[in-house]
C-alpha positions in Angstrom: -16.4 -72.8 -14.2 -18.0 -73.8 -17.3 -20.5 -76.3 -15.9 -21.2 -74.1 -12.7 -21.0 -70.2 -14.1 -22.0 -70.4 -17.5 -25.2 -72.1 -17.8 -26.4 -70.0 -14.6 -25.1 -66.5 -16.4 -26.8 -67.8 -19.8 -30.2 -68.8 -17.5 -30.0 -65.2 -16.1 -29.5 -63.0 -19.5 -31.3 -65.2 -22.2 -34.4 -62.8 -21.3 -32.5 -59.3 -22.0 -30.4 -60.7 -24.8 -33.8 -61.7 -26.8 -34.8 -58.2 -26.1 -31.8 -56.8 -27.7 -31.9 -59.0 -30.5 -35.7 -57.7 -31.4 -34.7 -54.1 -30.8 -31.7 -54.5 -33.3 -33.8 -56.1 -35.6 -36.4 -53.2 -35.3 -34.4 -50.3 -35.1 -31.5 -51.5 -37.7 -31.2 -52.8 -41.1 -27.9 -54.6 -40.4 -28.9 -57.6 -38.7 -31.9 -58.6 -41.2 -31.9 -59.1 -44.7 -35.0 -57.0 -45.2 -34.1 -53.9 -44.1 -37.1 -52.5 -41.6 -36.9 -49.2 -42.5 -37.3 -49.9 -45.7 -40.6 -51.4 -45.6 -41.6 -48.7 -43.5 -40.8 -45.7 -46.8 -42.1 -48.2 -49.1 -45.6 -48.6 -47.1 -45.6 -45.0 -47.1 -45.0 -44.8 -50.4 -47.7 -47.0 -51.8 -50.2 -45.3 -49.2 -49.1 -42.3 -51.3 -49.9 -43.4 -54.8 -52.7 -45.2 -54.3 -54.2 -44.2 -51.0 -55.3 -47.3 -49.6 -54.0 -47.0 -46.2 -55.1 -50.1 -44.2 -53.9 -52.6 -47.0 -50.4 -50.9 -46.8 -50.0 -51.0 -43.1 -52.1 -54.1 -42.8 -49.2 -55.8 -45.0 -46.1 -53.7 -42.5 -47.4 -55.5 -39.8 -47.2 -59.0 -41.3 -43.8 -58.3 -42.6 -42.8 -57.5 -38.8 -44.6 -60.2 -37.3 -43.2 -62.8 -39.7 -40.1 -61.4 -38.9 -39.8 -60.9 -35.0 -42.1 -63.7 -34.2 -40.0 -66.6 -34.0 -37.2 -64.7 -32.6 -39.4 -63.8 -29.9 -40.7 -67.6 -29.8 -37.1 -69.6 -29.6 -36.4 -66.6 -26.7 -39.6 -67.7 -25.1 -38.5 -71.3 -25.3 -34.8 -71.2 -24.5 -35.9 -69.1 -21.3 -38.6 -72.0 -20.4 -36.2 -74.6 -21.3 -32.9 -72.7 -18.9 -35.8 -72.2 -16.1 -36.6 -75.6 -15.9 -33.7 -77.2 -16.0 -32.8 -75.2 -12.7 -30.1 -72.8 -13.6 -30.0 -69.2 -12.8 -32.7 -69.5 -9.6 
C-alpha cells in the first residue's frame, strides 16, 4: 500500500494542497511569521500619514510576492517532479 497508494494519492493532491497552503497564508496570520493582515493596516496606515499611495502598496506587493512565491515555486516543482515520475496518471 505504501509504494502503490501513496505516491499516486500524493501525485493527485500536491496541486490542491499548494493552493490551500497559499490561501492560508493569505487569508491567516497563523501560518506565517508576518502576519498578512498586518501589513495590509500598516500600508494603510502609512498611505494615511503621508499620502503616498503607490510607494505603500508598491512595497505590499513585494512583501506578498517574497512571501507566496516560493511556496508557489516548490508546488510548481514537486507537481512536475510527481508528473514525471509517473504517478497519479
Amino acid at each position: 500500500m505504501r509504494y502503490i497508494v501513496f505516491p499516486q494519492a500524493a501525485a493527485v493532491s500536491v496541486p490542491s494542497l499548494t493552493a490551500n497552503i497559499i490561501f492560508l497564508i493569505k487569508e491567516t496570520s497563523v501560518f506565517s511569521g508576518i502576519a498578512l493582515a498586518d501589513l495590509m493596516y500598516v500600508a494603510k496606515d502609512l498611505i494615511g500619514i503621508y499620502y503616498q499611495t503607490k510607494e505603500a502598496l508598491f512595497m505590499l506587493v513585494i512583501a506578498y510576492l517574497a512571501l507566496l512565491l516560493p511556496i508557489s515555486l516548490l508546488g510548481t516543482w514537486l507537481e512536475r517532479r510527481l508528473r514525471n515520475a509517473g504517478f497519479g496518471n
